[in-house]
VMD Tcl script that draws the C-alpha trace (Angstrom):
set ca {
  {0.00 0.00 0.00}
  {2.66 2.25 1.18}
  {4.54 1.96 -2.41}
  {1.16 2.58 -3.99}
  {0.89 5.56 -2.42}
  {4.25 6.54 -3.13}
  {3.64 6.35 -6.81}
  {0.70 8.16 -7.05}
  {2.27 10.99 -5.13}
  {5.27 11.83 -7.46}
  {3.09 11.12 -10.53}
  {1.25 13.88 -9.17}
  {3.87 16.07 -8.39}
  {5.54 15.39 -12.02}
  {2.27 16.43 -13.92}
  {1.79 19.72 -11.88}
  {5.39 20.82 -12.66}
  {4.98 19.77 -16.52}
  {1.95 22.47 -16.46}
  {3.61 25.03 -14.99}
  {6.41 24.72 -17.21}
  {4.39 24.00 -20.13}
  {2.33 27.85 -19.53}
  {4.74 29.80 -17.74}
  {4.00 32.67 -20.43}
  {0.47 32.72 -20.10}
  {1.16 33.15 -16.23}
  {3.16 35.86 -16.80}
  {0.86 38.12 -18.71}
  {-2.07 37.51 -16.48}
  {-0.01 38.81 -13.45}
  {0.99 41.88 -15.29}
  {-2.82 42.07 -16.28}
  {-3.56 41.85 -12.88}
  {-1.03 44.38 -11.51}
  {-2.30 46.93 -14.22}
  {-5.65 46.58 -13.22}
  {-5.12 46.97 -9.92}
  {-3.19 50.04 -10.15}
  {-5.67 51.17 -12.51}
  {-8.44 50.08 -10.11}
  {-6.50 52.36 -7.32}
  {-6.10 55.38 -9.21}
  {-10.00 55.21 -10.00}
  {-10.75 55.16 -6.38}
  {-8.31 57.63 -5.57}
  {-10.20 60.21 -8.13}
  {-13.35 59.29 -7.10}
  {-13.93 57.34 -10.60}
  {-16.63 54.71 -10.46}
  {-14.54 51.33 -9.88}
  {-15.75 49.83 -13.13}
  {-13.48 52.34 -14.90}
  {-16.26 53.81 -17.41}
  {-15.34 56.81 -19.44}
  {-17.95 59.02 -20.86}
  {-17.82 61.98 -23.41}
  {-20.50 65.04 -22.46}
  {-21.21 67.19 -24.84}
  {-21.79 70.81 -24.29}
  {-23.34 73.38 -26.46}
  {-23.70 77.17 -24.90}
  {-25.58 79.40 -26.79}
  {-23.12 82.26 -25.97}
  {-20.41 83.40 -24.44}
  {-21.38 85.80 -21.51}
  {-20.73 85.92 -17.50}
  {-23.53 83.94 -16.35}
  {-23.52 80.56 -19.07}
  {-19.72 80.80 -18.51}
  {-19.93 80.25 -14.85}
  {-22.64 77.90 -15.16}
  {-20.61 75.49 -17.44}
  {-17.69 75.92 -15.67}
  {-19.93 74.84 -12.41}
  {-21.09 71.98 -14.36}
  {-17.65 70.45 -15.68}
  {-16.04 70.80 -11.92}
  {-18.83 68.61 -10.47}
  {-18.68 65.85 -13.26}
  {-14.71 65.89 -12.73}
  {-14.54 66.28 -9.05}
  {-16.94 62.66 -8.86}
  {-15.85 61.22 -11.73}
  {-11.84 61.84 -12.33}
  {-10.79 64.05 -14.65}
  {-9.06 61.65 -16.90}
  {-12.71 59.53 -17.28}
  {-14.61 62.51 -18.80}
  {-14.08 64.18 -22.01}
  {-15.93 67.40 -22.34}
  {-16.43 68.91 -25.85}
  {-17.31 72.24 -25.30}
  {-19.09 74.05 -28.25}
  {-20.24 78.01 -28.65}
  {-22.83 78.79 -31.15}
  {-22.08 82.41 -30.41}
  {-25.75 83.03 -30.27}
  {-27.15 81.57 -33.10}
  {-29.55 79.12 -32.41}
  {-28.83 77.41 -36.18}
  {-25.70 76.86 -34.99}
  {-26.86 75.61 -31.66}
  {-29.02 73.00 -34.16}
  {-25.53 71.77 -36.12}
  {-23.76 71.43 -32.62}
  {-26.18 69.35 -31.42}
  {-25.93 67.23 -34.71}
  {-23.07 67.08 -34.11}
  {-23.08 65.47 -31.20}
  {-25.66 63.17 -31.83}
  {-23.27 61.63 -34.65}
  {-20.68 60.99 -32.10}
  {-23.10 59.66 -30.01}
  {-21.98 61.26 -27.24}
  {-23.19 59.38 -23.40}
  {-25.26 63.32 -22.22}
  {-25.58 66.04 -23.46}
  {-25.83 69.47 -21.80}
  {-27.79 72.83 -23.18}
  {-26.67 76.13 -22.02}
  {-29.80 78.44 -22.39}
  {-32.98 78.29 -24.06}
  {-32.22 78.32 -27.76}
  {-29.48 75.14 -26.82}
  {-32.29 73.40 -24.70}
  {-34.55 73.40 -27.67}
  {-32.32 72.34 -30.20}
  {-31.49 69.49 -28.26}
  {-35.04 68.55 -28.10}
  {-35.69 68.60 -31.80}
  {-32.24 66.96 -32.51}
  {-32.51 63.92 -30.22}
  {-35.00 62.10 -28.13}
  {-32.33 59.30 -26.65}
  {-29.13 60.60 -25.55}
  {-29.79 61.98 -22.22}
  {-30.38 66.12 -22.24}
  {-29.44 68.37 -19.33}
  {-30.71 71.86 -19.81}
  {-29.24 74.82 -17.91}
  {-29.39 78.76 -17.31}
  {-33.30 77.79 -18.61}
  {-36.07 79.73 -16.88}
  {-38.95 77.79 -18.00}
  {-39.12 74.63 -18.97}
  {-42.78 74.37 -20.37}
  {-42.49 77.63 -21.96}
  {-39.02 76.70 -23.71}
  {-40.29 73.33 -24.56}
  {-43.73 73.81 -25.58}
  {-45.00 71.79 -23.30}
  {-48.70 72.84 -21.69}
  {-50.15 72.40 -18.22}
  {-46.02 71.64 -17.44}
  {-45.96 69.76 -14.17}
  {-41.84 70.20 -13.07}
  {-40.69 66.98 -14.78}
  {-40.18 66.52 -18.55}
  {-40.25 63.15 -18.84}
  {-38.27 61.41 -22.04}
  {-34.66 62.24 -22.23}
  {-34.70 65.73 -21.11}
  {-34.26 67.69 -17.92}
  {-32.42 70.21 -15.97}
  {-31.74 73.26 -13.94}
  {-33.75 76.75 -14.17}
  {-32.25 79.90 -13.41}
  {-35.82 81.60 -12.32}
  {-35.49 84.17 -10.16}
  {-38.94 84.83 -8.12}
  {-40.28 87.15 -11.05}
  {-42.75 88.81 -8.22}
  {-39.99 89.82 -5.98}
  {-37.97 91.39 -8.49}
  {-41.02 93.71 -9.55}
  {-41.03 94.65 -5.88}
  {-37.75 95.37 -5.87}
  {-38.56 97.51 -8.63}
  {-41.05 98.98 -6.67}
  {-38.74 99.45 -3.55}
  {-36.13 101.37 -5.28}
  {-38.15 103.18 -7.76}
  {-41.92 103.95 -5.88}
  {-42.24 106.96 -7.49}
  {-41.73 106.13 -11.42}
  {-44.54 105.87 -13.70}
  {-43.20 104.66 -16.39}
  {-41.72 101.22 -17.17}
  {-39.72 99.84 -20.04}
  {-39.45 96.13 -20.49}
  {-36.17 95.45 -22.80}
  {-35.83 91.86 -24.02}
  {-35.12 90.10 -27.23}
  {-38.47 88.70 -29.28}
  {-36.59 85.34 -30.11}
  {-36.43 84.40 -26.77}
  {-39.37 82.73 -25.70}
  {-38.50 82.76 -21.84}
  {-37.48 86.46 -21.94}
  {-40.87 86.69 -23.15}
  {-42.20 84.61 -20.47}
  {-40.62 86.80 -17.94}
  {-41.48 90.28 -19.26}
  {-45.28 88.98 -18.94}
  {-44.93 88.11 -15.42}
  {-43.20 91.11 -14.56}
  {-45.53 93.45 -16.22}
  {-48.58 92.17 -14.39}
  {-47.15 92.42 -11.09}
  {-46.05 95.63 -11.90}
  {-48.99 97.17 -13.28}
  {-50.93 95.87 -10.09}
  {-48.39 98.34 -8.32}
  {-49.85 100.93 -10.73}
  {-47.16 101.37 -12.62}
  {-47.56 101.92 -16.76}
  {-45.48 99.06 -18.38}
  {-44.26 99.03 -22.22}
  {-42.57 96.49 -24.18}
  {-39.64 96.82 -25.79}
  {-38.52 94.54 -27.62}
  {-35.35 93.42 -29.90}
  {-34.85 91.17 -32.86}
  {-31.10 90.41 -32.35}
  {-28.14 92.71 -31.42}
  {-28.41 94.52 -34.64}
  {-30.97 96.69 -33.39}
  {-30.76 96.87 -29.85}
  {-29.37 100.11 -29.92}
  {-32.43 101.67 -31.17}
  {-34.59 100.05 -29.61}
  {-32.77 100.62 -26.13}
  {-33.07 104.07 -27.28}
  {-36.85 104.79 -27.32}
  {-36.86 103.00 -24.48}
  {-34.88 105.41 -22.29}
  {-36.10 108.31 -24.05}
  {-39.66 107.20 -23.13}
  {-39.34 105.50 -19.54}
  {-38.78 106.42 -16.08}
  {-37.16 102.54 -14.98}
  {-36.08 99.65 -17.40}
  {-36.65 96.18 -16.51}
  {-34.49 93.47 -18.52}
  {-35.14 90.04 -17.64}
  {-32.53 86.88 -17.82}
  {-32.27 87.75 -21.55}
  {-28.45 86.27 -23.34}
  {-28.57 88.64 -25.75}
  {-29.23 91.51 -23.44}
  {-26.40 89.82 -21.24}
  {-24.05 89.86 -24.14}
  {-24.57 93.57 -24.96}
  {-24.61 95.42 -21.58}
  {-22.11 97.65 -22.48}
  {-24.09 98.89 -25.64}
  {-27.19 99.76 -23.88}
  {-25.34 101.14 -20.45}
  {-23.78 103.67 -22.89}
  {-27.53 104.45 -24.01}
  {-29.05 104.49 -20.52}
  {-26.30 105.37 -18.12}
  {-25.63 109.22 -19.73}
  {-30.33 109.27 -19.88}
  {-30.19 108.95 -16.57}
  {-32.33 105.91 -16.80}
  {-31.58 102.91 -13.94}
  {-32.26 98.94 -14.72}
  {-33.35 96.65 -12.95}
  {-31.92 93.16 -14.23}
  {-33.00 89.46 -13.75}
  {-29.46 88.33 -13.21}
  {-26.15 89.33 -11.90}
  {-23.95 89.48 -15.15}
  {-26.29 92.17 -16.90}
  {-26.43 94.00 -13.91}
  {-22.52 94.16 -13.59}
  {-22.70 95.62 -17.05}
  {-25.74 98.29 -16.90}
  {-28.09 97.84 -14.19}
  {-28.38 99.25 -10.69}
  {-29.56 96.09 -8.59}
  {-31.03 92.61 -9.46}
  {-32.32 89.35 -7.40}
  {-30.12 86.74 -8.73}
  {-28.92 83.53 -8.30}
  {-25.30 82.26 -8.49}
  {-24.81 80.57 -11.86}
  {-21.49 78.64 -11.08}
  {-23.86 76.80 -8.18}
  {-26.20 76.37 -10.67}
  {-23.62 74.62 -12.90}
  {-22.80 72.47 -10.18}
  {-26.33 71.04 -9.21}
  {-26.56 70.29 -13.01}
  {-23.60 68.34 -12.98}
  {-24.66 66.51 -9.70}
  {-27.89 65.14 -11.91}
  {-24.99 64.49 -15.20}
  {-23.35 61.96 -12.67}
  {-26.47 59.91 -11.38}
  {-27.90 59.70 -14.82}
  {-24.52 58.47 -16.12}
  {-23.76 56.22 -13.34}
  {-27.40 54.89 -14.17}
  {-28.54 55.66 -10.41}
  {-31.13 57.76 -11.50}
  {-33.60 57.62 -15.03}
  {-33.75 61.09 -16.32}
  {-37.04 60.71 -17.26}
  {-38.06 60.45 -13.72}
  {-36.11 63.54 -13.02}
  {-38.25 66.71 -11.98}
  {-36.48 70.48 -13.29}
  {-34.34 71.67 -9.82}
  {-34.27 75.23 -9.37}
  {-31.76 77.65 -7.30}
  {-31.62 77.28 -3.73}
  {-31.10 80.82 -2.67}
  {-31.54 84.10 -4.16}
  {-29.29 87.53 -3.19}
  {-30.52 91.15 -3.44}
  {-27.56 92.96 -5.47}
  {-26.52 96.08 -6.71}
  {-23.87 97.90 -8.39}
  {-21.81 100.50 -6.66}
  {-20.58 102.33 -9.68}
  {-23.54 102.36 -11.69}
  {-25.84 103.64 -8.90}
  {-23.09 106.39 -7.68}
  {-23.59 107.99 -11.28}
  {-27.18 107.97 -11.10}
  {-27.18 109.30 -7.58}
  {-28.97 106.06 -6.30}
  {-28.70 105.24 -2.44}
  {-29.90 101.44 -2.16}
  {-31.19 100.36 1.50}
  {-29.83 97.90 3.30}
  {-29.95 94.26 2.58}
  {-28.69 94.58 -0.81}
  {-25.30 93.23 -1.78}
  {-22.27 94.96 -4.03}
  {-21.50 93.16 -7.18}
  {-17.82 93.21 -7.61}
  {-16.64 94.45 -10.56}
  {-13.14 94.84 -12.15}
}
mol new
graphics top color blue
foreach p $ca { graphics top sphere $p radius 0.5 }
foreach p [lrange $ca 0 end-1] q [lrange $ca 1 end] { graphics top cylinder $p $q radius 0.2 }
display resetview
């Protein structure tokens, strides 16, 4: 028994050392395999990259380049890279410098590439997206209102499909009191906006109703493009008392055109956001854009990291909103703002 045993045991012993001799190269690579994806596996963790070591491509379209979509994007890309790792996004970042055609071929664009989200910067970006693509998941920001921008009626907070996103609405009833607490003894009105912007247009309405219940006189005034914004600014601080300009990127884009109008008139704006009134307005309730960004590119990371279905997710809106003004702007005029506001610092 004992030399039975015997045998079997260095037959055994000879047949293991023929297979490791026999694959010693196979062995080889799958360590170094195993090494590299362990290091690999590490340097995930250590960005904060999901484990699995996915890398996505977002593609970004901004309808133009301006204080307020800048910060927003910027807010956006820090959050995806700051959960994600750097090195496991890539982020191509297109500017349709305000044409919404172009905001149309960007998006085409995109879709060809089949990039894994997609995010629209304003309005005009939003709704290209929408007509361009109704699978890869759609992140809208610096959008005010979703059912207006989108068409959609009776709009209950939530999209549904592929889309969704951030709004940048500003309570539209406390700005027209703030309107009302600066100015209470204008008459007259103007509401400046650009006419190819539906949510400017959405905003201008809201604001004029609240204001006329005030008993102020309201008058629209209202832009094609930036080709004739100058006249039109023109009547309207030849004929008004207070300007109102709402979260408008055209307006935002051309501050310094109609600050040069309304400045030396002696006419003061009220703005819907902080980067138009850094260029021509005296105060504004706004919201911080680069926080907006952010909270956009917290929803980017759940939808990619398939925690969340974006069809299930509702529109989210700013958290806080800060009364503003600007110190240069309302020295010229000879404006003395009450406490509670905030100075806008400006280079």
């Amino acid at each position: 028994m004992k030399k039975i045993l015997a045998l079997a045991v260095a037959t055994a012993m000879a047949m293991s050392m023929t297979a490791c001799s026999g694959e010693s190269g196979d062995t080889q690579t799958d360590a170094s395999q195993g090494t590299e994806a362990s290091q690999d596996s590490e340097a995930s963790q250590e960005s904060g990259a999901s484990q699995d070591g996915e890398t996505y491509t977002v593609g970004i379209c901004q309808l133009v380049q301006h204080v307020a979509l800048d910060a927003a994007t910027e807010g956006f890309m820090d959050a995806i890279k700051e959960q994600l790792g750097e090195e496991n996004v890539t982020f191509d970042l297109q500017n349709a410098q305000g044409d919404s055609n172009t905001c149309s071929t960007i998006i085409n664009s995109f879709v060809s590439e089949d990039v894994d989200l997609i995010l629209a910067n304003a309005t005009a970006a939003l709704q290209a997206a929408q007509a361009g693509t109704n699978e890869i998941p759609v992140l809208g920001t610096s959008v005010t209102e979703y059912g207006v921008a989108l068409g959609i009626d009776d709009f209950n907070g939530t999209v549904g499909g592929n889309i969704s996103g951030t709004s940048d609405l500003a309570p539209l009833d406390e700005q027209a009191a703030m309107l009302n607490e600066l100015f209470p003894d204008a008459k007259n009105v103007g509401l400046l906006y650009c006419s190819a912007e539906a949510n400017s247009q959405y905003q201008v309405d809201t604001v004029k109703a609240a204001l006329e219940e005030m008993g102020y006189s309201c008058e629209y005034y209202a832009f094609s493009d930036s080709n004739d914004l100058a006249t039109i600014a023109t009547n309207a601080a030849n004929a008004c008392d207070v300007i109102y300009i709402p979260t408008d990127n055209t307006a935002a884009s051309n501050t310094e055109i109609i600050n040069n109008i309304c400045q030396p008139a002696g006419v003061p704006i009220i703005a819907g956001e902080e980067g138009i009134c850094s260029g021509c307005g005296v105060a504004t309730l706004c919201i911080d854009y680069y926080d907006l960004g952010v909270a956009t590119g917290d929803m980017a990371v759940r939808i990619l990291t398939g925690e969340e279905d974006i069809a299930q997710m509702p529109i989210e809106y700013a958290p806080q909103f800060t009364k503003k003004y600007n110190p240069a702007i309302c020295e010229a005029l000879n404006i003395t703002v009450p406490e509670g506001y905030e100075a806008i610092e400006t280079e």
